[in-house]
C-alpha positions in Angstrom: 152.5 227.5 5.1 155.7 227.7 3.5 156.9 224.0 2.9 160.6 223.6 4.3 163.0 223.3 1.2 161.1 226.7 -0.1 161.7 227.9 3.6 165.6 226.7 3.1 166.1 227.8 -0.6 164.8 231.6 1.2 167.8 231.5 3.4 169.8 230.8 0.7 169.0 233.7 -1.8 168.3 236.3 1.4 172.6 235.1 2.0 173.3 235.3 -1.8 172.4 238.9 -1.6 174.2 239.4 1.5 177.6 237.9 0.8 178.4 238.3 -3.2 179.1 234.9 -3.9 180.1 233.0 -6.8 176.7 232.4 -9.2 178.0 229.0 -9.7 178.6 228.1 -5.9 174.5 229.2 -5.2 173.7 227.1 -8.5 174.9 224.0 -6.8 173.4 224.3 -3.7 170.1 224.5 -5.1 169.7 221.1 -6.1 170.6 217.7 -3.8 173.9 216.0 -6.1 171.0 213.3 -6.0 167.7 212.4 -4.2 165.7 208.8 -3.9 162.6 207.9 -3.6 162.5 204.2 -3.1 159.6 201.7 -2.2 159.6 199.0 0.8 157.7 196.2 0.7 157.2 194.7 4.3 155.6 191.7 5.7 153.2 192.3 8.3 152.6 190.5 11.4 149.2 189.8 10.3 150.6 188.2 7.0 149.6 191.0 4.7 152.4 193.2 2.1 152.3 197.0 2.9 154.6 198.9 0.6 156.4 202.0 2.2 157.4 204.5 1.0 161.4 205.8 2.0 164.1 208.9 0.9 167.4 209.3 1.2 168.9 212.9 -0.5 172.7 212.9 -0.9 172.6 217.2 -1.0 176.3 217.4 -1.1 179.6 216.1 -0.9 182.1 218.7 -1.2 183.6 218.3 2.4 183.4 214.2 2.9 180.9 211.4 2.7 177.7 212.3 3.0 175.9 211.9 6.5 172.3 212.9 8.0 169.8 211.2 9.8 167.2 209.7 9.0 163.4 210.0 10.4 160.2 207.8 10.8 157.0 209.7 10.9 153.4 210.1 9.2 154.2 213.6 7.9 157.4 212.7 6.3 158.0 213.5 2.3 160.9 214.2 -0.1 160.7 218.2 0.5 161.3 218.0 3.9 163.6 215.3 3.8 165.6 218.1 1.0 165.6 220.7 3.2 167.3 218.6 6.0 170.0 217.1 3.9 170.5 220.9 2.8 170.7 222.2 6.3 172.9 219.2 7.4 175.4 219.8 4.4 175.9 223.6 6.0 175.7 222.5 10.0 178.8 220.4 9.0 180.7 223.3 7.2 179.7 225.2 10.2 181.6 223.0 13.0 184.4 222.3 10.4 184.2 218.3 10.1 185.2 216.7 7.0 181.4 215.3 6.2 178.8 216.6 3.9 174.7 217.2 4.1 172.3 213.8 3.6 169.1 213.3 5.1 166.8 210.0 4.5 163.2 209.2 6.2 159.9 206.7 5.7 156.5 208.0 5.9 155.4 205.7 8.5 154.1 206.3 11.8 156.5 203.9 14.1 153.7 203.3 17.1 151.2 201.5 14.9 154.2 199.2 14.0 155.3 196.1 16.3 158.7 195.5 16.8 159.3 193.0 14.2 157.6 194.8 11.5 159.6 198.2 12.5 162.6 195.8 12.0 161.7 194.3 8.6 161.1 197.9 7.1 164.6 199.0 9.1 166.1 196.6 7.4 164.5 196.8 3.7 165.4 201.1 4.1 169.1 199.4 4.0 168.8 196.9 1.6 166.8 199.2 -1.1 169.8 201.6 -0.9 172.7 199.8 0.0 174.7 200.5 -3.0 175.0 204.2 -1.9 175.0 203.6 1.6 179.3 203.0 2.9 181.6 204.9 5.5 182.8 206.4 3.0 180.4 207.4 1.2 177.3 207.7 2.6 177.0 207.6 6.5 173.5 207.9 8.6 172.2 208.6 11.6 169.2 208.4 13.6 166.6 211.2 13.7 162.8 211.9 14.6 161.4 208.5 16.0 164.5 206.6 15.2 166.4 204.7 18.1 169.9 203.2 18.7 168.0 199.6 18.2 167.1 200.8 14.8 170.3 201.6 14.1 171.7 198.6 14.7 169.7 196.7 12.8 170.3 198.8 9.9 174.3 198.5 10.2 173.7 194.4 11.0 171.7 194.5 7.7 174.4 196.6 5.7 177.2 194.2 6.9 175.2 191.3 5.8 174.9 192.5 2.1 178.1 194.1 1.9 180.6 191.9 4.2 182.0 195.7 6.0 182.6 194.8 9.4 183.6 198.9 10.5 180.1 199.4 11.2 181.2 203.0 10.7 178.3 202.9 8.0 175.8 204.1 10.8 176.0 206.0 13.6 174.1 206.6 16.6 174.7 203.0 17.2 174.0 201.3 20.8 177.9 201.8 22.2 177.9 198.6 22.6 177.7 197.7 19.2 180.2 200.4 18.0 178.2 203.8 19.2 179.9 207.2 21.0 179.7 207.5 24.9 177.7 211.0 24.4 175.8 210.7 21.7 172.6 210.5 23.8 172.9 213.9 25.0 175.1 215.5 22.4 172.6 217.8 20.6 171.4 219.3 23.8 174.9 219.4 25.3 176.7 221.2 21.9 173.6 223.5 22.1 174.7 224.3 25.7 178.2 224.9 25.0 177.0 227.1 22.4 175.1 229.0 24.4 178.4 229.4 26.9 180.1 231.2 23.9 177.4 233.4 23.3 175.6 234.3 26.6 177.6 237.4 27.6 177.7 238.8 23.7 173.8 238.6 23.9 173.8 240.3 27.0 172.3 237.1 28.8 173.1 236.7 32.5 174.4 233.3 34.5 170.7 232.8 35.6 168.7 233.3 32.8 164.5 232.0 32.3 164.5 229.6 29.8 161.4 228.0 28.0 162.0 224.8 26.1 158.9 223.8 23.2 159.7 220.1 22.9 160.2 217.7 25.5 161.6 214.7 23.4 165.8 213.1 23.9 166.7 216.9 22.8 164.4 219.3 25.2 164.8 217.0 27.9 168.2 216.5 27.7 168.4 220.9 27.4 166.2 221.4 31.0 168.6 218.9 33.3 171.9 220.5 31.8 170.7 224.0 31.6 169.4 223.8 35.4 172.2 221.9 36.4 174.2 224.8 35.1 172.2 227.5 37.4 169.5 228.6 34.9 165.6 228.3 36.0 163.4 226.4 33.8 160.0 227.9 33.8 158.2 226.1 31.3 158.1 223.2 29.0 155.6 221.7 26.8 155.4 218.1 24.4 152.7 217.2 21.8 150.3 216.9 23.9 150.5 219.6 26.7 152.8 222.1 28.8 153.7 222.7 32.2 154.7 226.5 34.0 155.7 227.3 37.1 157.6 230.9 37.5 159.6 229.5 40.4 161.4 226.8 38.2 159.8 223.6 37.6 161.7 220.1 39.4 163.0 219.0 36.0 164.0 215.5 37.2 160.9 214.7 38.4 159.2 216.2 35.3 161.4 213.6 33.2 160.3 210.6 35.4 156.9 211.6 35.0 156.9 211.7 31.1 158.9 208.4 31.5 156.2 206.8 33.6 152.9 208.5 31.6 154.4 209.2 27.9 153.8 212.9 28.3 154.1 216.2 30.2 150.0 216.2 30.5 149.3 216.0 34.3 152.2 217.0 36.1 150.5 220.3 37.2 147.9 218.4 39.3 150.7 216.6 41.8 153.1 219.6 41.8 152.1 222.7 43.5 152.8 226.2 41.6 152.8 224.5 38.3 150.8 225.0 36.1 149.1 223.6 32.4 149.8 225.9 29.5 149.2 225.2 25.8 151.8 225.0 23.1 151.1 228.3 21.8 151.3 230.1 25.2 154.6 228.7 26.0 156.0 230.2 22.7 155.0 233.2 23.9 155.9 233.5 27.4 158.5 236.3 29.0 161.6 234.7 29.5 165.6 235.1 28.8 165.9 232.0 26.6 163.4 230.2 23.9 165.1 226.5 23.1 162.7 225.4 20.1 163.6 221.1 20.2 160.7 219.6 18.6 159.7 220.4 14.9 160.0 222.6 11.5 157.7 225.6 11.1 156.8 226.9 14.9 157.1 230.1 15.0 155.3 232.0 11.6 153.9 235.2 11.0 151.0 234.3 12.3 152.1 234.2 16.0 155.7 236.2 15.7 154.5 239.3 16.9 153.8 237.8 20.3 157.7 236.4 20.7 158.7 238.2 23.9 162.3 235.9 24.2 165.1 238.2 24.3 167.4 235.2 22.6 165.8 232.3 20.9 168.2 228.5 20.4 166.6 226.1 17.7 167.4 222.7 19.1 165.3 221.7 16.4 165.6 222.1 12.9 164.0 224.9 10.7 161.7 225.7 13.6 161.3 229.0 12.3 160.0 230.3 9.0 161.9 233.0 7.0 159.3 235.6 6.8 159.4 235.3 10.9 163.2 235.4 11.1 162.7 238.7 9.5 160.8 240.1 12.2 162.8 238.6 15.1 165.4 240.4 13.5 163.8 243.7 13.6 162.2 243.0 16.8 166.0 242.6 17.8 164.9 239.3 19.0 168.5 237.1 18.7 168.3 233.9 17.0 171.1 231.2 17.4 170.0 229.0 14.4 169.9 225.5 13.7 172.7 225.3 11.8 175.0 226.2 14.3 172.9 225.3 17.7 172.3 221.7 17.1 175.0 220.5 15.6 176.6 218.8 18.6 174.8 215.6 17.8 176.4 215.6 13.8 179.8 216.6 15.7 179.4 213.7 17.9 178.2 211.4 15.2 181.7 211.6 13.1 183.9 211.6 16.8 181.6 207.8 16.5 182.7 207.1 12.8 186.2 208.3 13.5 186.4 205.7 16.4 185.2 203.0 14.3 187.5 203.7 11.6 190.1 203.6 13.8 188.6 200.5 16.0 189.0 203.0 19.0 186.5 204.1 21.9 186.8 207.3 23.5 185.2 207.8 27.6 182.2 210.6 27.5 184.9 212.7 28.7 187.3 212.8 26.0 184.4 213.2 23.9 182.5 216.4 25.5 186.5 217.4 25.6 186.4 217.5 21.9 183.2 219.3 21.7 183.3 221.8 23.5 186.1 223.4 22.0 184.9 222.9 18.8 181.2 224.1 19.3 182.8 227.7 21.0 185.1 228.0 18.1 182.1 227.4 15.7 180.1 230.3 17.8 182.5 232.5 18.1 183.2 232.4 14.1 179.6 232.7 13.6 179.4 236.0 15.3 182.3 236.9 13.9 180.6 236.4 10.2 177.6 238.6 11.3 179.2 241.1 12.5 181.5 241.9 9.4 178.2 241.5 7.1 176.2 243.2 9.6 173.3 240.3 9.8 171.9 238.0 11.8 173.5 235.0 13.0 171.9 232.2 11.1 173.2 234.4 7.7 176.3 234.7 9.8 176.6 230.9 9.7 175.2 230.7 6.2 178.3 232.7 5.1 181.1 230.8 6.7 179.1 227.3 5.7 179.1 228.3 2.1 182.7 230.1 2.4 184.1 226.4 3.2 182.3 224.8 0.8 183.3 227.6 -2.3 186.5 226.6 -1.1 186.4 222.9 -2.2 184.9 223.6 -5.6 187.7 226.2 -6.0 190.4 223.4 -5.6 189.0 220.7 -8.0 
């Protein structure tokens, strides 16, 4: 399988032939300004040193500090971590916000951890690479098994070495320890408003069938606002099972449930009409609208063919491999890619820096007021892109990503 910063540097030559731009403005984007490999030493409860190891890749600066989340998980290593901080550099061009592309990680698997040892290594990430790490400079974020706790700890950690008191350093804080009102639900939400911009262009109704693979903060947060908006949810599925039911599944109930049992598995048996379907059967299902919100690399050639969504939303990042997004494209399968679709939560995370560099806090309100706007401009410019190149629209955000940041090493 094609690992994901080969799956990202695809995308970038199948836009360089696209769009004729600048040799040296391709050059650059090939390579992270910088990326860290760095090694954490933590005390464990038991009194033993494990050694850990953690990443952060600073891809590029051109359009303000650097800024991308950063994820806990077994799997985690410095080419995925690449391709994130590349894809975040380009999702921030693509909603216009004066921040570039990092992404940082551990390979760690956070549930064998207790809470004081996930602490300690929280706070060692920081302290190994605090000297990059500064609002205006370098700004993270939480990501894949990382929680508002944990970032707390890490801005409490960074303030200690350093004496900032902003806590703009971090975001995706606890709100009240400096966080955004929103932030919980913003990925899903600026995915949603997205999706508002779009529908009628795609030729997507007001009551679509949507199909969400991932039932983490993201897909979760997708089913209650997409039902709550009219739209039938038909299926869902987690790591360790999927649910159907043709009639529309009781989403709020389906949440308490995975609350209550840590998964999706079971719901069927308690709920009449629904019923258990695998992972690979959900991605294949009839429906109006596929939301991919779980993780890189879903849907390959190997099971492509048997896409029947007429529009597919990547909540999640790289969920699709190139060599499939060719033959969505033929299949005239739409996709609304990453770049563009989940960039709510980075949106929200600067609204969060911006209030604590001003020492201001904003009501959810004046926050989704923000984003929405922003989010349908970002669409609508997208589409715009793809239509004047005559692509699809991930290489129609690709374009006006890489337009903006030409136009930065243009004026220095």
């Amino acid at each position: 399988m094609q690992d994901p910063f080969s799956n990202a540097m695809t995308q970038l030559d199948k836009v360089a032939k696209i769009k004729n731009f600048d040799d040296e403005i391709i050059s650059r984007l090939r390579q992270p300004d910088r990326d860290i490999k760095v090694s954490i030493p933590v005390q464990m409860d038991d009194g033993a040193l494990r050694i850990f190891d953690g990443y952060r890749v600073e891809y590029s600066n051109a359009l303000g500090p650097y800024k991308g989340g950063i994820r806990y998980h077994s799997s985690t290593d410095i080419s995925e971590v690449k391709a994130l901080a590349f894809w975040m550099a380009l999702k921030c061009a693509v909603v216009a916000i004066p921040m570039g592309g990092g992404k940082g990680g551990i390979t760690v698997d956070p549930k064998l951890l207790s809470k004081g040892e996930l602490e300690r290594l929280s706070r060692g990430w920081v302290d190994k690479l605090s000297d990059i790490l500064g609002p205006h400079k370098d700004v993270p974020a939480p990501d894949v098994n990382t929680t508002p706790e944990i970032m707390a700890w890490m801005a409490d950690e960074f303030e200690k070495i350093t004496g900032d008191k902003t806590a703009a350093v971090i975001t995706g804080k606890p709100v009240d320890k400096g966080g955004s009102l929103g932030r919980d639900t913003a990925t899903a939400q600026g995915g949603f408003y997205v999706f508002q911009a779009l529908k009628d262009k795609l030729g997507l109704g007001d009551k679509c069938n949507v199909v969400i693979q991932g039932f983490g903060n993201a897909g979760a947060n997708a089913a209650s606002i997409w039902q709550a908006a009219g739209h039938k949810i038909i299926a869902v599925s987690d790591s360790k099972s999927g649910v159907t039911n043709t009639n529309g599944l009781d989403v709020e109930k389906l949440i308490l449930h995975k609350q209550k049992t840590g998964s999706v598995l079971g719901f069927n048996q308690d709920n009449s009409g629904c019923k258990e379907i695998s992972n690979e059967e959900l991605l294949e299902m009839d429906c109006d609208l596929l939301i991919p919100a779980a993780f890189e690399n879903i849907i390959t050639e190997a099971n492509v063919d048997k896409i029947k969504a007429k529009v597919i939303l990547e909540l999640a990042n790289g969920p699709i491999t190139s060599a499939a997004d060719a033959t969505l494209f033929k299949k005239n399968i739409v996709v609304i890619p990453d770049v563009l679709a989940n960039s709510g939560g980075v949106a929200v995370s600067y609204f969060e820096w911006d209030q604590n560099l001003k020492n201001e806090h904003w009501t959810k309100q004046e926050v989704f007021e923000k984003l929405q706007p922003m989010m349908a401009n970002s669409a609508e410019n997208v589409f715009k892109k793809a239509q004047e190149s005559n692509t699809d629209l991930r290489m129609g955000a690709f374009i006006l990503a890489i337009e903006s940041i030409s136009q930065h090493y243009k004026n220095i």
